[in-house]
C-alpha positions as CSV (number, residue, x, y, z in Angstrom):
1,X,25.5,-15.7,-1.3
2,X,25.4,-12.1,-2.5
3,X,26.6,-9.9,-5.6
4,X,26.3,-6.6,-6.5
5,X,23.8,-5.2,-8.7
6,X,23.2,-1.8,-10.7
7,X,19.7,-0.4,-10.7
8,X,19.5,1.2,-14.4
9,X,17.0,4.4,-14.6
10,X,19.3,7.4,-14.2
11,X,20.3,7.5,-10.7
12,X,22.9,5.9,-9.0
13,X,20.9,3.1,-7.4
14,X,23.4,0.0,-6.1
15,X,21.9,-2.9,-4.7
16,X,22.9,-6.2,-3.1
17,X,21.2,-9.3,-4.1
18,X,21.1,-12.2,-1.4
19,X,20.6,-15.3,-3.1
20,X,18.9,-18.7,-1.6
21,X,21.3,-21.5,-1.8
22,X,23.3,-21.3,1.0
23,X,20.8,-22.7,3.2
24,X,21.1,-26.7,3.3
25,X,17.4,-26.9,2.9
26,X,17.6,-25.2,-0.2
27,X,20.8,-26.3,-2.3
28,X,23.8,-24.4,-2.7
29,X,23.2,-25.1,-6.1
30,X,19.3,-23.5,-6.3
31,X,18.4,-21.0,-8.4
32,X,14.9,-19.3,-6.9
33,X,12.1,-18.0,-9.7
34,X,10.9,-15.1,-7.0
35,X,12.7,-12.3,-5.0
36,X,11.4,-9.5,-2.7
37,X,12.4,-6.1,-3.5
38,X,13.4,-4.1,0.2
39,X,13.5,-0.7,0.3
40,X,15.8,1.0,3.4
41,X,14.4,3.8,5.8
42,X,15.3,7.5,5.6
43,X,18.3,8.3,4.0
44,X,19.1,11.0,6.1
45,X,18.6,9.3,8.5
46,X,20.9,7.2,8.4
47,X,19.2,4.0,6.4
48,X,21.1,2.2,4.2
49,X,20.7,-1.7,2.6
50,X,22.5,-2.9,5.5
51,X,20.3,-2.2,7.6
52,X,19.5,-5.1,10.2
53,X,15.9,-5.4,9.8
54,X,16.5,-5.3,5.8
55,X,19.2,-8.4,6.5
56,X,17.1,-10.3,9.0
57,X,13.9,-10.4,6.9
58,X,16.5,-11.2,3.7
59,X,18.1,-13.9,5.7
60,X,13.9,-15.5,6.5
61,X,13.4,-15.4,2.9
62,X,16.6,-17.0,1.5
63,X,15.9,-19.7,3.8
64,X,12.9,-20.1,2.3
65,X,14.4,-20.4,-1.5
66,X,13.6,-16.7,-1.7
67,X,16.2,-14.4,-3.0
68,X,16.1,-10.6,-1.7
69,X,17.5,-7.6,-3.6
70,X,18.3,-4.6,-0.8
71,X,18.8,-1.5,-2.7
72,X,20.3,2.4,-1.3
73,X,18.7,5.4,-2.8
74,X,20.1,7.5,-5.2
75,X,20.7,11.3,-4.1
76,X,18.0,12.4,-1.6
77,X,15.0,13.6,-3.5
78,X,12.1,13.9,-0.7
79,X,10.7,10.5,-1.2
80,X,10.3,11.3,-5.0
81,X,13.8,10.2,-6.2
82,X,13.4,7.2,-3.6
83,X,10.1,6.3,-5.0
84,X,11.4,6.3,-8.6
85,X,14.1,3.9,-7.4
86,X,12.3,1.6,-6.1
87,X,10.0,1.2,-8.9
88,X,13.1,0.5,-11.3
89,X,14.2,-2.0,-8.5
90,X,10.9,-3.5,-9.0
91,X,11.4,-3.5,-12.9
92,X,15.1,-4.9,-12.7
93,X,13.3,-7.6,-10.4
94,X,10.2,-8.3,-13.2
95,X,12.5,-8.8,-15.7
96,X,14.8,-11.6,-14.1
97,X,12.1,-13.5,-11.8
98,X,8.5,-15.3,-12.3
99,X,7.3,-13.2,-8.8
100,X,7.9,-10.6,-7.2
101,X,7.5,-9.4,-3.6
102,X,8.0,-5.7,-2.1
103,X,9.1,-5.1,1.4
104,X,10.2,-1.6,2.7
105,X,11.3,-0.6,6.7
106,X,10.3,3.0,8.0
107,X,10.5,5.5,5.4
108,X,11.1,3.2,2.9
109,X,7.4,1.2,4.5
110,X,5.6,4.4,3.2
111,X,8.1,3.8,-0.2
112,X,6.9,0.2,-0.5
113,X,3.3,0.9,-0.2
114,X,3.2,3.7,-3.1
115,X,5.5,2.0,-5.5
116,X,3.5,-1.5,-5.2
117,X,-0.2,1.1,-6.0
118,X,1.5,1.6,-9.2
119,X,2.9,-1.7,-9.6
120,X,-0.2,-4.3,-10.4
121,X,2.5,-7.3,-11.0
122,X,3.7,-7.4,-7.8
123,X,2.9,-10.8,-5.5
124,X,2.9,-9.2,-2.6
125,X,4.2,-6.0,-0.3
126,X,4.7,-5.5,3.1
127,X,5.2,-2.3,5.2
128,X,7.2,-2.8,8.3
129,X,6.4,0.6,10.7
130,X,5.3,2.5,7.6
131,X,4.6,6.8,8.4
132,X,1.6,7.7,6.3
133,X,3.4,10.2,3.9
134,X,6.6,11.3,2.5
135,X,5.2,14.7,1.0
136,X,1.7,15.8,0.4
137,X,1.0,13.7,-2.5
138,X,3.3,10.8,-1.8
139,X,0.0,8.9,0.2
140,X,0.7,5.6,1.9
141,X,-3.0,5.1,2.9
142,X,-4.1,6.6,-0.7
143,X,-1.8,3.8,-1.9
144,X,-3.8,1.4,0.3
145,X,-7.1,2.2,-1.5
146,X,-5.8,1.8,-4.8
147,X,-4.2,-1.8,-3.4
148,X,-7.1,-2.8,-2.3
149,X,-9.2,-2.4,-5.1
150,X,-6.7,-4.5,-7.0
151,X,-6.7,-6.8,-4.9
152,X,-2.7,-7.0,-4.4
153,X,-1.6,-8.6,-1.3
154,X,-1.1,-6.5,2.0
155,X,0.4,-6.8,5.3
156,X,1.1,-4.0,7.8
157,X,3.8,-4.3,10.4
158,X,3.7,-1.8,13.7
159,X,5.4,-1.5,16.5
160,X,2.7,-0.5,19.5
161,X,5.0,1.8,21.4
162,X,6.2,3.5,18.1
163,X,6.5,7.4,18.8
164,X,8.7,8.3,15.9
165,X,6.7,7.6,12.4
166,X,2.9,8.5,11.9
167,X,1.6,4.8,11.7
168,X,-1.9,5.4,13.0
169,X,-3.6,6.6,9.4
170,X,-1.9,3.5,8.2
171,X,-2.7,1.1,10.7
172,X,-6.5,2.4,10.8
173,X,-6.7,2.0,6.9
174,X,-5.5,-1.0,6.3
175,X,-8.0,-2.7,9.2
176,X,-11.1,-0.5,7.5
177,X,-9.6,-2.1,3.9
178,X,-10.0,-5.4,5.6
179,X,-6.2,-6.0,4.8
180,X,-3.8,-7.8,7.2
181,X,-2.0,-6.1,10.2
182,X,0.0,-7.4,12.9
183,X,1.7,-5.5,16.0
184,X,5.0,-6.8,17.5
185,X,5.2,-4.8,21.3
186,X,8.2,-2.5,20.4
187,X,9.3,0.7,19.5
188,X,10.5,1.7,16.0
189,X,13.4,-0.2,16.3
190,X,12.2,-3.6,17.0
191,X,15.4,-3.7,19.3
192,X,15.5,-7.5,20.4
193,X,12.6,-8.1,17.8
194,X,14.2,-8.6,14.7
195,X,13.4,-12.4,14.3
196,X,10.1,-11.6,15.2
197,X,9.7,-8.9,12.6
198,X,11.6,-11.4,9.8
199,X,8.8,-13.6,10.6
200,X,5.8,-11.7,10.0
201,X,7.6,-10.7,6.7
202,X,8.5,-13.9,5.3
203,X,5.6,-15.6,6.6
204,X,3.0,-13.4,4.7
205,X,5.2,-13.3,1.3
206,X,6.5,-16.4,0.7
207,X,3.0,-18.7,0.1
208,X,2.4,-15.4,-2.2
209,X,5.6,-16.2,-3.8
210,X,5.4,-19.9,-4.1
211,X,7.5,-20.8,-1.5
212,X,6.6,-22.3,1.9
């Protein structure tokens, strides 16, 4: 089940929220206490919340009583704008749910990663083929450092034969950080390995959010 949702904070943020419940295993009747936040990839480059990675990890999650809000960017802002709207997705999420998990594909990996350094309430984030910057000081692996020393949950997703985002910095960071990284044998697209990369998502955030 899904509805509609309007990100307040100035922009025109629009968001779908996938629901558990319709899973048998669940209830249709279950209401969850913890959702994950996932941010889309580029903009321009065509990412969107329907993208296909975004649906298959939101599809792992709800199975596992999870609900999953997918948000679009407002107007493209050079990873600024985007990075404000994913922390008021976060804040729309804090104010409706015990826990809350971040998850962000591509662009919005390197999104993810710098919202959740300012975001010490967060469960849990995940960066599925992140690049290591959006401008000069939009940092993924700064974000790391300040992650780590909080203590916050992190897991790393690459893709080994990834030639289009800079994932090396990240991937290299997070393993000196001692944080958790896992490759899937792939190119940016996980073409064919979308069950594989909903896997590694949902299997690192939902003990963190209370759910098996």
């Amino acid at each position: 089940m899904s509805d509609t949702v309007l990100i307040p904070g100035g922009r025109d943020v629009r968001a779908t929220l996938d629901t558990a419940g319709s899973d048998g295993s669940v209830g249709a009747d279950a209401t969850a206490d913890a959702v994950v936040v996932a941010c889309p990839p580029h903009p321009r480059h065509g990412g969107h919340r329907g993208d296909g990675r975004l649906i298959a990890v939101s599809d792992a999650l709800t199975a596992r009583g999870i609900d999953c809000l997918r948000f679009d960017y407002g107007e493209y802002d050079e990873g600024y704008g985007e990075c404000t709207d994913a922390d008021n997705a976060v804040g729309w999420a804090l104010d409706r749910y015990e826990r809350v998990g971040l998850f962000g594909y591509s662009f919005g990996g390197t999104v993810a990663l710098v919202t959740a350094g300012s975001r010490p309430e967060l469960a849990g984030v995940c960066a599925l083929a992140p690049t290591d910057r959006l401008a000069s000081d939009i940092d993924a692996v700064a974000a790391l450092d300040d992650l780590a020393t909080r203590g916050t949950p992190v897991r790393v997703v690459y893709a080994t034969r990834d030639s289009t985002a800079d994932w090396e910095p990240v991937v290299d960071r997070t393993r000196e950080l001692g944080l958790d990284v896992v490759d899937i044998d792939s190119d940016h697209f996980f073409v064919g390995r979308t069950d594989d990369v909903a896997g590694a998502v949902a299997d690192f955030l939902a003990p963190r959010l209370g759910a098996k």
